[in-house]
C-alpha positions in Angstrom: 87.3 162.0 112.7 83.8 161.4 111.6 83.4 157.5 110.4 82.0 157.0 106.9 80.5 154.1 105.3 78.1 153.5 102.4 75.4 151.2 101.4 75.2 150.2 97.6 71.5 148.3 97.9 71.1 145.8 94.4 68.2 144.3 93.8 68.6 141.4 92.1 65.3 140.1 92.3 63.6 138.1 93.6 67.0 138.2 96.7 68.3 142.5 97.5 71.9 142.4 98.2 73.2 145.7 100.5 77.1 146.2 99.9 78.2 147.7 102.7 81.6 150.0 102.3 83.7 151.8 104.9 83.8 151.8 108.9 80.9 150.0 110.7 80.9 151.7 114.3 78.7 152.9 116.5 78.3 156.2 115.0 77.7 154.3 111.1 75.5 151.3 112.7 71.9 153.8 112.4 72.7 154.5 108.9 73.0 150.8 108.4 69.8 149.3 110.2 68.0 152.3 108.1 68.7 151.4 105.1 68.7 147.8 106.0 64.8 148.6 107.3 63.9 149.8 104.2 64.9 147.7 101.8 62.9 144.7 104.1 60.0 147.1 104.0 60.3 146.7 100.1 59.2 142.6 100.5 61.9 140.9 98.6 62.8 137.0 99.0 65.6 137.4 101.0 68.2 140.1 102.2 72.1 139.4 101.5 74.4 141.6 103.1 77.7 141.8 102.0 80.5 142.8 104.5 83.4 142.0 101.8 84.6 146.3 101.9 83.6 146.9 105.6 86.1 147.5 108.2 84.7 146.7 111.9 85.8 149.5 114.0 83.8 148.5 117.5 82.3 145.0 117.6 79.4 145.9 119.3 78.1 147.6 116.3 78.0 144.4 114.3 74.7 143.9 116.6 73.0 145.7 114.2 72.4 143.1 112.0 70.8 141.1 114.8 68.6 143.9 115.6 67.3 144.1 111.9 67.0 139.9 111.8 64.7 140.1 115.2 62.5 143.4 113.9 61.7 141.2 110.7 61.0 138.0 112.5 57.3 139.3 112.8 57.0 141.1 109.8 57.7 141.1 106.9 59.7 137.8 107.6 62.1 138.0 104.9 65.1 135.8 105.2 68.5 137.8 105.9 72.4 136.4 105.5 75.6 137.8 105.8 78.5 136.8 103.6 82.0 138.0 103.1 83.1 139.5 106.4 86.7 140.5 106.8 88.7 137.9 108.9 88.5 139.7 112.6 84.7 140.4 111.6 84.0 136.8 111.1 85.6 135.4 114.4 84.0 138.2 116.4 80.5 136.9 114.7 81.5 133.7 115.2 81.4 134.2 119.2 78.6 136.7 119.2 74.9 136.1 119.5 74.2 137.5 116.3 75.1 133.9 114.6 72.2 132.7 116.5 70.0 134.8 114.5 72.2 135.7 111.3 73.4 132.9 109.0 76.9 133.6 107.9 78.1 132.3 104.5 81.5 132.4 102.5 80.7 134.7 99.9 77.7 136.5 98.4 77.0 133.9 95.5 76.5 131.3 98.5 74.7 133.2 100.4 72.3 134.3 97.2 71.5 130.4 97.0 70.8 130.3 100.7 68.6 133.0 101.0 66.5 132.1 97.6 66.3 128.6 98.7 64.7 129.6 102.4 62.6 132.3 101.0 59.1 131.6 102.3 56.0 131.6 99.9 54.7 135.2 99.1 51.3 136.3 97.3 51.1 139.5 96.7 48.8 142.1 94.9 47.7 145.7 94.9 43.8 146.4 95.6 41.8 149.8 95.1 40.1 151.7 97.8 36.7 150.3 97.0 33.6 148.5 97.8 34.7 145.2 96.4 38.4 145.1 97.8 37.0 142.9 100.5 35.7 140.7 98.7 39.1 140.6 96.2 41.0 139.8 99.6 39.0 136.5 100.4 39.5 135.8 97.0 43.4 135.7 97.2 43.4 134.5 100.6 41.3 130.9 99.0 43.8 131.5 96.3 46.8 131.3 98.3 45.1 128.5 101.0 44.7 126.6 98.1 48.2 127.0 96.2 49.8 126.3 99.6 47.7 123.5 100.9 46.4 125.1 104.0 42.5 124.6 103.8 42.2 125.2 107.3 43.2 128.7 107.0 40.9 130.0 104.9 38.1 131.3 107.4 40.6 133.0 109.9 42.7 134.5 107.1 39.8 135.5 105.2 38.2 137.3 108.3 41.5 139.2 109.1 42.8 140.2 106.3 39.2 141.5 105.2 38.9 143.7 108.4 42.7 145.0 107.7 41.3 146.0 103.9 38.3 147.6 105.0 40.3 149.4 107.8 42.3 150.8 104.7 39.0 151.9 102.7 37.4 153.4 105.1 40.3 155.4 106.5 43.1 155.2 104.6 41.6 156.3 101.1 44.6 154.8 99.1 45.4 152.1 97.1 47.0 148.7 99.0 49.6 146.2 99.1 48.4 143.2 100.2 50.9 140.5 101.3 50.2 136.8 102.5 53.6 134.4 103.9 53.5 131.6 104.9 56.4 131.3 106.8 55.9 128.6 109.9 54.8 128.4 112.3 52.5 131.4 111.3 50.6 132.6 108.0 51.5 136.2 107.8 48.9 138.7 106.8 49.5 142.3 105.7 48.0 145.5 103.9 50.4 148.1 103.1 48.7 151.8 102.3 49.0 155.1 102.1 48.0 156.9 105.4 51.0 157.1 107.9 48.4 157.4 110.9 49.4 153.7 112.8 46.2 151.6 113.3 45.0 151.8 117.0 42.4 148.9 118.2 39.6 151.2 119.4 37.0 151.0 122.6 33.4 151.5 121.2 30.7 151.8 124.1 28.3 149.0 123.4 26.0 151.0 120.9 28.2 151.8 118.3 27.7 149.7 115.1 31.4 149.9 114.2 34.8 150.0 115.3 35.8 146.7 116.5 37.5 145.9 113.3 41.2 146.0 115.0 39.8 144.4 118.3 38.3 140.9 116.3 42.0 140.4 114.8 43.8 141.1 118.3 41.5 138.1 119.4 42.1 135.7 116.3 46.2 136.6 115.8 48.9 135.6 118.0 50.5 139.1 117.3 49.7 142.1 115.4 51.1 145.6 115.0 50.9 148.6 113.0 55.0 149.8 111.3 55.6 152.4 109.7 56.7 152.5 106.0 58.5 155.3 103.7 55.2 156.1 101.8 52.7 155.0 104.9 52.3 152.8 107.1 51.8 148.3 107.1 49.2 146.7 109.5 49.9 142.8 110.0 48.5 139.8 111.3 50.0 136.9 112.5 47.7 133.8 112.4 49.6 130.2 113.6 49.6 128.0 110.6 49.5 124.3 112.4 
């Protein structure tokens, strides 16, 4: 018999809550991290997951939620909590590694508080595919330095995220998401657009005038990389913050 399980996805802004119903099991646990990965592609605060209807059929599936926590550690960082498991599902979490990476609370009200009150700082706004979006990104990037107290990060984050927008001009040809976290120890730095071609750092011989765009922020980040999204593709940056 085929398993079944659904995912009712709330969001109750600024924290999503997925209610998971059915049989979690090896065969369900794709259907999960999917939806799971989109809804963190989506930027909210925090991601609550309630297991309060689920029924654990193999244990080993439950490292699903793991798997999702560790993909979002880089980007977008968004916090994510379980809450409600079913008594056999909690002590098996409770010995399992995905604790290490997966707060567990009581109930979804608890966890809602948890997740809102470790949400790290956000700016966010959408830019046009024109010649002045560069300039609009250092402006929110001495915006959001400044609101956060970060002085220091201005010239990096300014650099990076301008090279990421005019990586989007001249290529992508659609309007952006940009997104700035501060989450520590790193300042996160990302432009969401429309092109689902991934970014590739290129090797320009010596002459070329351009093209080095993607190879200047591999030097300055610590980590960068180019996921996929439902309507394109995200290109981040992660720049340390101490």
């Amino acid at each position: 018999m085929v398993s079944r399980i659904t995912c009712e996805v709330s969001d109750e802004s600024p924290v999503t809550v997925v209610r998971l119903a059915g049989a979690l099991d090896l065969g369900t646990m794709r259907a999960v991290h999917t939806v799971l990965d989109r809804c963190l592609t989506t930027l909210p605060d925090a991601l609550v997951v309630d297991l309060g209807r689920v029924t654990v059929a193999d244990r080993l599936a439950l490292s699903v939620f793991a798997a999702t926590a560790r993909q979002a550690a880089d980007w977008p960082a968004v916090p994510m909590v379980l809450c409600s498991p079913p008594p056999d599902a909690a002590a098996w979490l409770a010995t399992s590694t995905t604790c290490r990476v997966v707060p567990v609370r009581q109930d979804c009200a608890e966890a809602t508080r948890w997740a809102g009150a470790t949400a790290a700082p956000r700016l966010r706004a959408r830019l046009e595919p024109v010649a002045g979006a560069c300039r609009r990104a250092r402006e929110l990037v001495g915006d959001a330095c400044s609101r956060w107290n970060v002085p220091h990060l201005v010239e990096p984050a300014s650099l990076v995220l301008s090279e990421l927008v005019g990586n989007a001009v001249r290529h992508a040809h659609t309007p952006m998401r940009i997104t700035l976290t501060l989450h520590q120890p790193y300042l996160r730095v990302a432009v969401a657009d429309g092109s689902r071609t991934a970014a590739r750092a290129a090797s320009p011989d010596l002459s070329a005038e351009g093209g080095r765009g993607l190879l200047l922020i591999r030097e300055m980040a610590q980590r960068w990389g180019s996921s996929p999204l439902a309507d394109g593709k995200v290109v981040w940056a992660l720049l340390p913050a101490n």
